[in-house]
Phi, psi and omega in degrees: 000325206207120161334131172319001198250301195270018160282336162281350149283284188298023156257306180293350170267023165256305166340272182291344169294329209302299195297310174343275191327302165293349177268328193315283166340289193269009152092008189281291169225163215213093137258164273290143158254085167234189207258147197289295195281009167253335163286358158277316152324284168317326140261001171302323195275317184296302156000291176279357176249007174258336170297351204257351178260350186284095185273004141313303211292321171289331159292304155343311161295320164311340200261000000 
């Protein structure tokens, strides 16, 4: 679906939402109050425009 390039940015903006999200959990630091599924929109969103800016990611699909 996605190049070896923008599949490992998006595990690393999963990652690091993860961790956010578990020091959140855990009471270590307490930033921004949002919702778990709005940082799910958002990188769902970053996703689909940085795959759609990828001319790996554009060649991949043609074939």
């Amino acid at each position: 679906m996605c190049c070896e390039k923008c599949n490992k940015m998006t595990g690393m903006l999963v990652l690091a939402f993860g961790i956010l999200f578990l020091l959140r959990d855990l009471n270590v630091w307490n930033f921004w109050n949002i919702q778990w599924w709005t940082v799910a929109f958002l990188v769902g969103g970053l996703i689909v425009v940085c795959t759609s800016c990828c001319p790996m990611c554009k060649t991949d699909k043609k074939k």
